[in-house]
N, C-alpha and C positions, 0 to 999 in steps of 0.2 A: 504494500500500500504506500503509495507515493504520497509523501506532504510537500512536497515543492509547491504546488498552490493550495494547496489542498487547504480549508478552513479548519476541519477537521480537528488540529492541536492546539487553537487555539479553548477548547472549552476544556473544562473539567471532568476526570474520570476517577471513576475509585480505582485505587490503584491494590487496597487490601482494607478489611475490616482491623480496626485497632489493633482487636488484642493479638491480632497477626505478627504486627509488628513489636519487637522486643529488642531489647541493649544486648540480649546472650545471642542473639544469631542473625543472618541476613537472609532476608528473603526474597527472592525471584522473581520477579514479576517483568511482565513486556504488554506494554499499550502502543498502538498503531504504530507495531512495529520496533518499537525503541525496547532494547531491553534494559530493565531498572533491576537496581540493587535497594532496597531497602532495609533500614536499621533505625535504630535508638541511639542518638549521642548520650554522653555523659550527664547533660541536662534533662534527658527525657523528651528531647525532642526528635520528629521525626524527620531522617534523611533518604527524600527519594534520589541514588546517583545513575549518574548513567552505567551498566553494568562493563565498566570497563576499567580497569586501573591505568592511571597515565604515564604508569613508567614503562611498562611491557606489553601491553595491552591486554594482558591475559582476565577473566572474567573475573568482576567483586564479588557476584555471590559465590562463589567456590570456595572464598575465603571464611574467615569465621570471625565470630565480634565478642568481645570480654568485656563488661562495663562497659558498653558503648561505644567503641574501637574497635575499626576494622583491620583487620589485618589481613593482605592480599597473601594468599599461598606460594608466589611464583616467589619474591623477593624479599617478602615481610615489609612490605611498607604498610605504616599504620594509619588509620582514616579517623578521623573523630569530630566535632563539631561542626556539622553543615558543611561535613565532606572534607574538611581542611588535613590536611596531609601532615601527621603531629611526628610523625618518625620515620627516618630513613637509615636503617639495619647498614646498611653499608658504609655512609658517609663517615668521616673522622669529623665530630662536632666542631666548624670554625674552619675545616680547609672548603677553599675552593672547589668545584667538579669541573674538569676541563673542556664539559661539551656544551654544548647552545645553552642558554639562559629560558630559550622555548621550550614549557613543559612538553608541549605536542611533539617535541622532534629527538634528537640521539640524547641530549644530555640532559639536565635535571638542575636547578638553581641550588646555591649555597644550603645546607643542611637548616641556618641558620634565618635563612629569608619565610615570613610567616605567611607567605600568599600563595602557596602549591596550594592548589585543592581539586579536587575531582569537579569533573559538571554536574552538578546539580538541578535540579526542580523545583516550582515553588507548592508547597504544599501547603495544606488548609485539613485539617481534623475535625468532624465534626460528628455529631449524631451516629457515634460507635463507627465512625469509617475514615479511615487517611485517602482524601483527593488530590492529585496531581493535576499539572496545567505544563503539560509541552510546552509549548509556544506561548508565551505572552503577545497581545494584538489588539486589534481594534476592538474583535469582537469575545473577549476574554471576559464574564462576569466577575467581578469583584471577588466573589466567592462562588462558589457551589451552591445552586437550588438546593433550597431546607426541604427535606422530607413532609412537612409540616406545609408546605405553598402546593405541592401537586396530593395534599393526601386527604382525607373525606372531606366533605363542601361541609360549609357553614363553620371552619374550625370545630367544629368534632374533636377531642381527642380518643381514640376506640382504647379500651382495656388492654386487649391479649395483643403480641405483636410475636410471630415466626422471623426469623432470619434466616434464609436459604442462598446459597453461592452455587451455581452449576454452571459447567463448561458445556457449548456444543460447536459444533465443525459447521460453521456457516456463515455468512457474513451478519455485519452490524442492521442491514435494514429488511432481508429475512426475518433477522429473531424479532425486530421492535415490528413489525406489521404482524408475526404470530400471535403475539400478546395481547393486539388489538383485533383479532379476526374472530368472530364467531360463530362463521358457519363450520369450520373445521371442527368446532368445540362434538358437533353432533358425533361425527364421524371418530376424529383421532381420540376422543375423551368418553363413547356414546358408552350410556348409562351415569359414570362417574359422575358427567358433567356435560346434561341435553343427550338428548336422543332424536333422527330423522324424525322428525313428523309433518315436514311440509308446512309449517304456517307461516302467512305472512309476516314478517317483519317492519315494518317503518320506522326510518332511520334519519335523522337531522345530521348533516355534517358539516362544519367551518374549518375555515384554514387561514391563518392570516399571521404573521409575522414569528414564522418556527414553530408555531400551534398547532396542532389537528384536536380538536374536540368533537367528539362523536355522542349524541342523546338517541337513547334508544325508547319506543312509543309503543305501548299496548302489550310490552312482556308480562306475564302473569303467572304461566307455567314452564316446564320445559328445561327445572334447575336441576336434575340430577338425581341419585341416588339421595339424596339429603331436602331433596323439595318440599316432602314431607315437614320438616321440622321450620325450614326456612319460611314457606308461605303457604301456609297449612291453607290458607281462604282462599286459594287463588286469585288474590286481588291482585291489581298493576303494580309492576316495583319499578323503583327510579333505579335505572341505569345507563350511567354514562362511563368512556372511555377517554384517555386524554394522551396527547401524544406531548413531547417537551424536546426541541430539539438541542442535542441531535441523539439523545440515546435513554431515554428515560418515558417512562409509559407508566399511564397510573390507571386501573379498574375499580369502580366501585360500585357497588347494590347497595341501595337503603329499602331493607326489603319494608310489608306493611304493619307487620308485627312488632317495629323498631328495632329487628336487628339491621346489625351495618356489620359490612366487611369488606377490605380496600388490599388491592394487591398493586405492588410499586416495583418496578423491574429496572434497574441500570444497566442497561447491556454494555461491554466497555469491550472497544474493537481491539482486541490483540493482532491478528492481521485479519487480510481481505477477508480468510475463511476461518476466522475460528474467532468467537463471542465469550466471552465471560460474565455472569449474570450475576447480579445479586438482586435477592428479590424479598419484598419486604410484604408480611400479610398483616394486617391489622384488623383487628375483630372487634365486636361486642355482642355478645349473644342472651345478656343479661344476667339471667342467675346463674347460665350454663358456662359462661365465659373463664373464670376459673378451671373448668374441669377440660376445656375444650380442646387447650396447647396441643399436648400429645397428637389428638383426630388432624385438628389443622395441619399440621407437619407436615403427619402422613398422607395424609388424601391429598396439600398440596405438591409435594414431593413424588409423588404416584403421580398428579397430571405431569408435573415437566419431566419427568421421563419418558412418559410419553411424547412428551414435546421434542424432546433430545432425540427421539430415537426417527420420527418424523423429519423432523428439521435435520437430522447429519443424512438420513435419506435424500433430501434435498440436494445437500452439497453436494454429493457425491457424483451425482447427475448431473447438478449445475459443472461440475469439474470435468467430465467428461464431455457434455452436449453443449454448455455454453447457456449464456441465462437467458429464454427463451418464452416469454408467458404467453397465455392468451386471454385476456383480463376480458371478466366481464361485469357485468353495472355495480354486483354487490361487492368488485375490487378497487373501487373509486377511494374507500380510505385508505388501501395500501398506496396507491399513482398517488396519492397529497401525501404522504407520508416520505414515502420513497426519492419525491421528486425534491423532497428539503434536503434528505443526505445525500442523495448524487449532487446536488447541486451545493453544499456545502464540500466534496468532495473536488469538485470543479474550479473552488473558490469563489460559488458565487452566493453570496448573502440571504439568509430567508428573506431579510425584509426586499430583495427583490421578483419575488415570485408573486405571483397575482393571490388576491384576496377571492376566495373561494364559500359558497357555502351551496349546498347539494341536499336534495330530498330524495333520495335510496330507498327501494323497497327488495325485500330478499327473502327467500322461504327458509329457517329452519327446521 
């Protein structure tokens, strides 16, 4: 995945949930493409570097971290606050090196000089998760969208909250249009979650500056193994979908019995074909909401495997035959979805894409 124009690096990705990251070890990570070293300095903060040591080039996470300090395998050079390079194993403290003064080239500056340091990230922690930012740019937020802006309407806070992390072989705007697709739910999920029965659906969709919001009209039945408990009256439930570019998708039901449940997904493009998800469930099922954790997990952890197992189906195909769709009316919010990250992939701005909004009707 090429970022030479690409807008792509300039936004924010999770790069690891917190407690991933620790002072005793480094951990591996690569978003579009770049691969990262991650660790704890001494002060407890976090360092996303680039996974490369600048003396020899050989890889930082291979290395290992003691109180916060990294130290590269190939040569023992030590890393520690915000990457800065605190010891060189070789050097005689105070002599000269007699090569280039450029860390990037044969030789390595005075043992003594305080500005060696790895390439670095800027990183933001926030809501149990450490974000990176490639690229600083025009279009860089301040920070990372709060959990808490894309999560149930009305500021809601739900009870129970699931934390789920899954990897699939596929690219970044496959997995954000599965998330938001529901006629596959009949088929790839049928029973768990909806079953074929042909009924119309009616569908509101807008699009307007990196947004897709999807409101769904006349749902009542058709929720799954658990519809029973969810909407026992078969009245209308409020369902809407929300798209955040360029890699964030939020679900939610406010069924009519007041329960509410919101599922939040940050796809983070490691390359073209392969997605790292973290996905966040938030509930309130009232007096059942305590006992409920465990069911959620699993029943959500059962559909994306399913989802895994469909979507690396996909890739597999798309890798051999090339991406080829035949879109019809009820794929109009994947095309406004889609057409934000090719076109942020292109380098060109949501806010230059036309303002969209679509009346869709579909059978599930």
């Amino acid at each position: 995945m090429t970022m030479a124009a690409s807008l792509l690096p300039q936004f924010w990705y999770v790069v690891a949930e917190s407690h991933e990251v620790t002072a005793d070890k480094v951990l591996a990570r690569q978003v579009l493409d770049e691969w990262l070293a991650c660790y704890r300095d001494a002060q407890g903060q976090v360092v996303v570097a680039q996974d490369r040591c600048i003396h020899r080039c050989a890889r930082l996470s291979s290395g290992s971290v003691q109180e916060g300090k990294l130290t590269c395998r190939y040569h023992g050079w030590v890393y520690g606050n915000g990457g800065q390079v605190e010891c060189i194993p070789v050097e005689v403290p105070g002599s000269a090196n007699p090569g280039s003064a450029n860390p990037g080239s044969a030789g390595v500056p005075p043992a003594s000089v305080p500005t060696i340091k790895a390439k670095t990230y800027r990183v933001v922690e926030q809501e149990g998760y450490v974000y990176v930012n490639l690229q600083v740019g025009l279009h860089t937020p301040v920070k990372p969208r709060s959990l808490s802006e894309v999560g149930p309407a009305n500021g809601r806070v739900l009870r129970g909250v699931v934390r789920l992390q899954n990897r699939f072989q596929n690219s970044l705007a496959n997995c954000v249009e599965n998330y938001i697709d529901v006629p596959h739910t009949a088929y790839v999920h049928h029973g768990i979650f909806r079953k074929p029965k042909g009924e119309a659906l009616r569908t509101t969709v807008t699009r307007d500056d990196g947004e897709v919001h999807i409101i769904y009209h006349g749902e009542k039945v058709n929720l799954g193994t658990f519809g029973w408990f969810l909407n026992p009256e078969g009245k209308e439930i409020v369902h809407t979908d929300h798209f955040y570019a360029p890699n964030v998708t939020s679900v939610h039901y406010h069924l009519p019995c007041g329960y509410r449940y919101s599922i939040t997904s940050q796809s983070i493009p490691v390359s073209a074909m392969e997605t790292l998800v973290y996905t966040d469930i938030s509930y309130d099922f009232g007096f059942w909401t305590a006992f409920a954790g465990w069911l959620v997990r699993r029943e959500a952890q059962k559909v994306i495997l399913q989802d895994i197992d469909i979507l690396n189906e996909q890739g597999r195909s798309i890798e051999k035959y090339g991406e080829r769709f035949y879109p019809t009316s009820a794929d109009a919010i994947h095309t406004l979805t889609s057409e934000i990250i090719d076109g942020l992939k292109d380098g060109v701005a949501p806010s230059k894409l036309s303002i969209e909004r679509q009346e869709i009707t579909f059978c599930v």
